[in-house]
C-alpha positions as CSV (number, residue, x, y, z in Angstrom):
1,X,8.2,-64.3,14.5
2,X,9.7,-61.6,12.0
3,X,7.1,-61.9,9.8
4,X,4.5,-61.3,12.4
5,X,6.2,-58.5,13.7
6,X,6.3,-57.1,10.2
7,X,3.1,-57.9,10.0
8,X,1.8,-56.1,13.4
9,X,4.1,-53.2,12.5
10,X,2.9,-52.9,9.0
11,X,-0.8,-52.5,10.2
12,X,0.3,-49.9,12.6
13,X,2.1,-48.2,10.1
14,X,-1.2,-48.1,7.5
15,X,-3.3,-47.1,10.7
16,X,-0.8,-43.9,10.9
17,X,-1.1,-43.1,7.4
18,X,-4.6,-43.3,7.3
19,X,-5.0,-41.0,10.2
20,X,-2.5,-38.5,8.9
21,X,-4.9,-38.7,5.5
22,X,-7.9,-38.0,7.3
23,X,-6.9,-35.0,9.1
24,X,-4.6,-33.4,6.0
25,X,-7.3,-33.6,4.0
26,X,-10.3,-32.4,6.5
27,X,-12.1,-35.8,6.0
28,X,-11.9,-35.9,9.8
29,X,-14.7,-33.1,10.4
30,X,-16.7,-34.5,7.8
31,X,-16.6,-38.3,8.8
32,X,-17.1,-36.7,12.6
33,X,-20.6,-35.1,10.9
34,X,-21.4,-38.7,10.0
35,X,-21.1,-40.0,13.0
36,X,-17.7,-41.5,12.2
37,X,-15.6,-39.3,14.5
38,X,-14.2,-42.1,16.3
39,X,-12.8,-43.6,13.1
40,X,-9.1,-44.5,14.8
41,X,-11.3,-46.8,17.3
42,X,-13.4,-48.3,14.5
43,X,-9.8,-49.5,13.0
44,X,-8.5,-50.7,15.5
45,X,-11.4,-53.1,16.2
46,X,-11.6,-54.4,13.1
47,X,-8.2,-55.0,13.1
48,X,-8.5,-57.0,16.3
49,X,-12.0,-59.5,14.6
50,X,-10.0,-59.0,11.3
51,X,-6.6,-60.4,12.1
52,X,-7.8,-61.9,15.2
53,X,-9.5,-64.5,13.5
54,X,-6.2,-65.0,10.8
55,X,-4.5,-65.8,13.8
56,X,-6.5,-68.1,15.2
57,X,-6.7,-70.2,11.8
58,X,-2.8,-69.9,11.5
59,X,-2.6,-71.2,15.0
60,X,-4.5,-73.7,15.4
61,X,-3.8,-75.2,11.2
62,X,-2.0,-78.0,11.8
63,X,-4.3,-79.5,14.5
64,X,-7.0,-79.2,12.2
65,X,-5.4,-80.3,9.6
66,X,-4.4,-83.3,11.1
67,X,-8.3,-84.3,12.4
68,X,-9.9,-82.8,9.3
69,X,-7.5,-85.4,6.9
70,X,-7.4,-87.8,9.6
71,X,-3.4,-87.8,9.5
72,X,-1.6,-90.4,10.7
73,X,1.4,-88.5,11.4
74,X,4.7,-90.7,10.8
75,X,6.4,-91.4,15.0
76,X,8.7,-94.5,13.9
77,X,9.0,-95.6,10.1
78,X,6.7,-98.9,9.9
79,X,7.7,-99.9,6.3
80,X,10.8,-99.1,3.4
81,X,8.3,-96.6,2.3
82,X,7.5,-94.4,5.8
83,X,11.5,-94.4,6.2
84,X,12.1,-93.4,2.6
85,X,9.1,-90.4,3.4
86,X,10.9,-89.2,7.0
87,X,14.5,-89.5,5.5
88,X,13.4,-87.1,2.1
89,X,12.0,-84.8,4.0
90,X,14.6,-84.8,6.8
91,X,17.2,-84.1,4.1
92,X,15.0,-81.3,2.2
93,X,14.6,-79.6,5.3
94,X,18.3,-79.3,5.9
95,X,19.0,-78.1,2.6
96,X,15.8,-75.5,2.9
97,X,17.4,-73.9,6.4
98,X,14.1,-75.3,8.4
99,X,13.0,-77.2,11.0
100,X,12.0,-80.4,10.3
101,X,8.6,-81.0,10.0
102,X,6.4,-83.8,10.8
103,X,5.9,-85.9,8.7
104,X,2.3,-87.9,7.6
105,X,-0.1,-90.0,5.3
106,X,-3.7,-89.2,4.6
107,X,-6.4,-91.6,3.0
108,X,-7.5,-90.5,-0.3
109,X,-7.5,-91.9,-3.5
110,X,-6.4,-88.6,-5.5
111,X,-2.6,-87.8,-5.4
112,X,-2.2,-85.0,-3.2
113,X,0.0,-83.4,-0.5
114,X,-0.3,-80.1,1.8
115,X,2.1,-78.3,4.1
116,X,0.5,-76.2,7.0
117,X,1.4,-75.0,10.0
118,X,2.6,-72.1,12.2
119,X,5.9,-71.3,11.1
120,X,8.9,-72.6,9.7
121,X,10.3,-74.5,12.4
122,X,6.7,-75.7,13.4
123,X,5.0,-77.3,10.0
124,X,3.3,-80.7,8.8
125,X,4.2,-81.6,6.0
126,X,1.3,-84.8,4.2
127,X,1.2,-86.5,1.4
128,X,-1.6,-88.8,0.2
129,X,-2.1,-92.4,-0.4
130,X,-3.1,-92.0,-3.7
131,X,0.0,-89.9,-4.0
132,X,2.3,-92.7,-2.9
133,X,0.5,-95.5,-4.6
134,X,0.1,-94.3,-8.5
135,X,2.8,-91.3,-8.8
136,X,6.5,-92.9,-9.1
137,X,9.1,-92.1,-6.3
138,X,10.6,-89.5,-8.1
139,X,7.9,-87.2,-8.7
140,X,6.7,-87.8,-5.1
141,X,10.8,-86.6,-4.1
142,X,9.6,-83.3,-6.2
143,X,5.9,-82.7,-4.6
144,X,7.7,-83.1,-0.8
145,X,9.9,-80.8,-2.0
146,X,7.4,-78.6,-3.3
147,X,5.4,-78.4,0.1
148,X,9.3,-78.0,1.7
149,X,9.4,-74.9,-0.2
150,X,6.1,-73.8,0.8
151,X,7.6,-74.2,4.7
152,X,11.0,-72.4,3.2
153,X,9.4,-69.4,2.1
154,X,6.7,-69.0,5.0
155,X,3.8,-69.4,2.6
156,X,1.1,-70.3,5.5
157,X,2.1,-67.5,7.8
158,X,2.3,-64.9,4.5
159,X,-1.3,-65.7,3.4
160,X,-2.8,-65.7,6.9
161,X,-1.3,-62.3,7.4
162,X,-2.4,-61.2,4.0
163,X,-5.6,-62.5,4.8
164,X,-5.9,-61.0,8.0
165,X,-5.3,-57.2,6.9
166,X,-7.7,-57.5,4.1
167,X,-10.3,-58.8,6.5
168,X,-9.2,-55.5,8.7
169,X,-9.8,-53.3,5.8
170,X,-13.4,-55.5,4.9
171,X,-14.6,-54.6,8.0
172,X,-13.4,-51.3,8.4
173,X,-14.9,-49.6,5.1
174,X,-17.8,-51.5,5.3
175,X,-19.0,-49.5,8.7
176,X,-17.5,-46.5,7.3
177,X,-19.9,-47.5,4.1
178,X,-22.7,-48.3,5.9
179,X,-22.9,-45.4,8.2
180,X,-23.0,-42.7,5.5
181,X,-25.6,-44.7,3.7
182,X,-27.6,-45.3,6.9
183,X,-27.4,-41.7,7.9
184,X,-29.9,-41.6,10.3
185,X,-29.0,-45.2,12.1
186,X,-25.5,-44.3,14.0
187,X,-24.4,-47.1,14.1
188,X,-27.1,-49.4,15.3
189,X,-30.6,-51.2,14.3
190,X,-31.0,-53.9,11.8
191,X,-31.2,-52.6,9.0
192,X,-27.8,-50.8,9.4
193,X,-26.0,-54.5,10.1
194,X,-27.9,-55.8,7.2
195,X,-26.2,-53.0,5.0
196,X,-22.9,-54.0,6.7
197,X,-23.0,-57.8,6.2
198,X,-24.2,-57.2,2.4
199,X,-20.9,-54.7,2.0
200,X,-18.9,-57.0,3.6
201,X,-19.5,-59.8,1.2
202,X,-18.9,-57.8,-1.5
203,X,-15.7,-56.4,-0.1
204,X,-14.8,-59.7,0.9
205,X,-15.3,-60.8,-3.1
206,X,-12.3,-58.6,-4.2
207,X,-10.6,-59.7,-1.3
208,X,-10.9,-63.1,-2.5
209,X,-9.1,-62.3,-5.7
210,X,-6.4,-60.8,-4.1
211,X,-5.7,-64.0,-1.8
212,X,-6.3,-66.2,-4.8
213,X,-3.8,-64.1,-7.0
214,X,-1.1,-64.4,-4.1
215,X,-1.9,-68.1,-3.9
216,X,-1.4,-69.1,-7.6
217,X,2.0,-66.8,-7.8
218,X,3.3,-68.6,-4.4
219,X,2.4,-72.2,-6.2
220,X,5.1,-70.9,-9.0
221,X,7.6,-70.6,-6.7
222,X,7.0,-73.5,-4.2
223,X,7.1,-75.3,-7.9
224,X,10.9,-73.8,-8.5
225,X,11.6,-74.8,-4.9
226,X,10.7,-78.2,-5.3
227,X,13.0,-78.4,-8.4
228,X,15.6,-76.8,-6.6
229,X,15.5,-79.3,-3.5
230,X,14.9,-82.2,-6.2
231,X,15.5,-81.9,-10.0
232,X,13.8,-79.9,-12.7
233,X,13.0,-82.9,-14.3
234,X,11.4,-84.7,-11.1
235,X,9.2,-81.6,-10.9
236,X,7.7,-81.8,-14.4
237,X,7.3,-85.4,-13.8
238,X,5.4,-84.9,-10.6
239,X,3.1,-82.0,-12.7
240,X,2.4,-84.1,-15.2
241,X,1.3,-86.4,-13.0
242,X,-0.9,-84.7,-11.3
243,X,-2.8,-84.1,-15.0
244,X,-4.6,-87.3,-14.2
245,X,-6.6,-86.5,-11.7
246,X,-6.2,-82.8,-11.2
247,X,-9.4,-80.5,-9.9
248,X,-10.4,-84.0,-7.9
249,X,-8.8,-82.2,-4.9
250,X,-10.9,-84.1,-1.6
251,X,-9.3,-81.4,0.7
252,X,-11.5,-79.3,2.6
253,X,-12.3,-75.1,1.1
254,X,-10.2,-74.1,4.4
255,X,-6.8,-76.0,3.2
256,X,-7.3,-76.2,-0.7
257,X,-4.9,-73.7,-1.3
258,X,-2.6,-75.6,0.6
259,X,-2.5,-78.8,-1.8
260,X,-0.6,-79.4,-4.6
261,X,-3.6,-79.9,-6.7
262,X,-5.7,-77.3,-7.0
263,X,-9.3,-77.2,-8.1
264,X,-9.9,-76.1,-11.9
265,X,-11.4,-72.7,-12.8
266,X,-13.6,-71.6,-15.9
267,X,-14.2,-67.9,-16.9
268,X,-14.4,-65.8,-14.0
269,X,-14.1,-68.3,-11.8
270,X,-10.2,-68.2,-12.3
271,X,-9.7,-65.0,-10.5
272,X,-11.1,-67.0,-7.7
273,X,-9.2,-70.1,-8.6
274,X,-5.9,-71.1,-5.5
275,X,-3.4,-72.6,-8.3
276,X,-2.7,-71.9,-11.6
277,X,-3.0,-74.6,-14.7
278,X,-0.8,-77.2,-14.7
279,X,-0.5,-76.5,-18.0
280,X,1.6,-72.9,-17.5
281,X,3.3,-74.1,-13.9
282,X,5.3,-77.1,-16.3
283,X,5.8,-74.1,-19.0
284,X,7.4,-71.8,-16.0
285,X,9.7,-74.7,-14.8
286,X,10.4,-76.0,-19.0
287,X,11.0,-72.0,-19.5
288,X,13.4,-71.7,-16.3
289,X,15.6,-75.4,-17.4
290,X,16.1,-73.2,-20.8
């Protein structure tokens, strides 16, 4: 709830300063010749579309999460190995400060986990079968710790929010764009939402990179989390585990940035990429042990 609030108060607090820019500067009289005068409106709609649909996803995560992956989420331990999952994470979650999460097993043959969910206190944490049949216990201690951390630090709420203000700002400039390019249009007529849908993609392309950046910097420190709540030495285990058969990732686009194993980039496709190598995440935990 803090970090919503922060959030809400944050985006009022940029829709101040804008305003204040706007009118200090005179832009107001010459947006208002554009046919922009109600600029203040124009925010605040796209911030309702733009964070209004970051919500939404945040909200509604773990549900889909659970029928997207087909979870079967963990009531009463059925084997030494379901007990073993419930009681880690039980303990993790203690030593984290949260909530304890639920607690699940998806089928898939690549090892893999995910954490998602609204908050801290409200969170799924899954782990796959792959995961549990070929990785040995004690990196799979590390990668539930891992996701633990991601819970910890409020990683799913931080990118949604992130997410959500850079979709506020996509939409915003992209009218503001397309207006003084379509002079004539006002605000209306095909062409003009043809203009705005093209912007938007390429706004939403840099936005992109700033979600992936925040993405592959948060997977460094879920990684230190998970050697924090395990060992050092389980995490690099777990890591080079992963080697195997990472970028196999079966997860949906909407929650690969969730998993532990992220897809592989090339070139410029690693601006765009949700984790970083495994390679430099093992040299970050090696270079932290030292």
């Amino acid at each position: 709830m803090k970090r919503i609030m922060l959030f809400l108060g944050t985006n009022l607090a940029i829709l101040l300063v804008l305003s204040a820019f706007i009118q200090i500067f005179g832009l107001d009289r010459w947006l208002a010749a554009q046919g922009m005068g109600n600029y203040g409106g124009l925010f605040v709609l796209a911030a309702v579309f733009g964070m209004g649909g970051s919500f939404i996803s945040l909200a509604i995560s773990k549900w889909m999460a659970k029928k997207m992956m087909r979870v079967q989420v963990i009531e009463q331990p059925r084997s030494e190995s379901e007990r073993w999952l419930l009681e880690t994470v039980s303990r993790q979650a203690k030593q984290a400060g949260i909530g304890m999460p639920e607690v699940g097993v998806f089928d898939s043959p690549v090892m893999n986990a995910f954490a998602t969910g609204m908050s801290r206190n409200n969170a799924l944490v899954a782990v796959s079968t792959g995961l549990l049949a070929n990785m040995h216990r004690d990196g799979v201690e590390a990668v539930l710790g891992h996701e633990v951390a991601h819970v910890a630090n409020g990683d799913m709420v931080t990118l949604g929010l992130i997410q959500g203000v850079l979709n506020t700002f996509v939409i915003f400039f992209a009218h503001v764009l397309a207006r003084i390019i379509m002079r004539d249009s006002r605000g209306g007529g095909f062409a003009y939402y043809g203009v705005v849908f093209a912007l938007e993609m390429v706004f939403g392309l840099i936005a992109s990179i700033i979600v992936a950046w925040f993405s592959r910097y948060r997977e460094f420190r879920a990684d230190a989390g998970g050697a924090e709540l395990s060992e050092s030495r389980k995490m690099i285990l777990a890591l080079e585990s992963l080697q195997k058969t990472y970028g196999q990732s079966e997860l949906p686009k909407e929650m690969a940035a969730f998993g532990i194993s992220g897809g592989l980039g090339q070139g410029l496709a690693k601006l765009f990429a949700s984790h970083p190598p495994l390679e430099q995440r093992i040299a970050a935990l090696r270079e932290a042990r030292s």
